[in-house]
N, C-alpha and C positions, 0 to 999 in steps of 0.2 A: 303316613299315619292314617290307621283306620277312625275315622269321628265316630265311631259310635262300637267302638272296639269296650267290651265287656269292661277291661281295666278304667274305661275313662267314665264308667257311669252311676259310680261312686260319690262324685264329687259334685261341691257347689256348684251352684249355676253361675255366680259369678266367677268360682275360680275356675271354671269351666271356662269360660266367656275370655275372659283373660289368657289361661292356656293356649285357644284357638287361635287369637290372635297374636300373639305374639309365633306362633308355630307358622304364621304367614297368611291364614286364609282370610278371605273376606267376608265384609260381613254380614254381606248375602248368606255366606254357605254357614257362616256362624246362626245368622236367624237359626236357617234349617235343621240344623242339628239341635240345637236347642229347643226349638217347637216341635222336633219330631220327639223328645223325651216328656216334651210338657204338653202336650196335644191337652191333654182332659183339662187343666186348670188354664188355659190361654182361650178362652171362647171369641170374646167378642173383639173387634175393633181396634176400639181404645186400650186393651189387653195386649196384643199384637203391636199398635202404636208404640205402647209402654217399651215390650221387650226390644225392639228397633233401635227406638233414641238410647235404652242403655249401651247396647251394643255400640251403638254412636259414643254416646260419651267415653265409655271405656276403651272406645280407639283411638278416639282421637284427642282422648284428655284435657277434654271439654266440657263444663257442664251446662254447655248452652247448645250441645251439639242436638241435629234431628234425624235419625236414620229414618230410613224406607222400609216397607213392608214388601218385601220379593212378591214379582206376578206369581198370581194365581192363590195368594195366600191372603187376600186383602179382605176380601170377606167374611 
């Protein structure tokens, strides 16, 4: 499956986020694809933080979970 295949860039971000994971990928490459659609509205830090821990939560059906910011994307 292409992630950033024209058909999938339709949709929520959370049913996006969901989609991906459960498709198998991690949630590394989930960030990525997701940040590469939201680049303009994910600026700062704590923005990128934000989008992580969801990604967390939503894998691991947790809402105390913390995800990471993939290198290279942290600033």
């Amino acid at each position: 499956m292409k992630l950033l295949a024209k058909e999938n860039l339709e949709q929520s971000v959370g049913d996006r986020i969901v989609m991906l994971l459960q498709a198998g990928h991690q949630q590394e490459e989930v960030f990525k694809d997701i940040y590469a659609q939201c680049a303009l509205s994910i600026e700062t830090k704590a923005q990128k933080q934000s989008l992580a821990d969801y990604i967390a939560v939503m894998d691991r059906m947790d809402v105390f979970a913390v995800g990471s910011i993939p290198e290279g994307l942290e600033s």
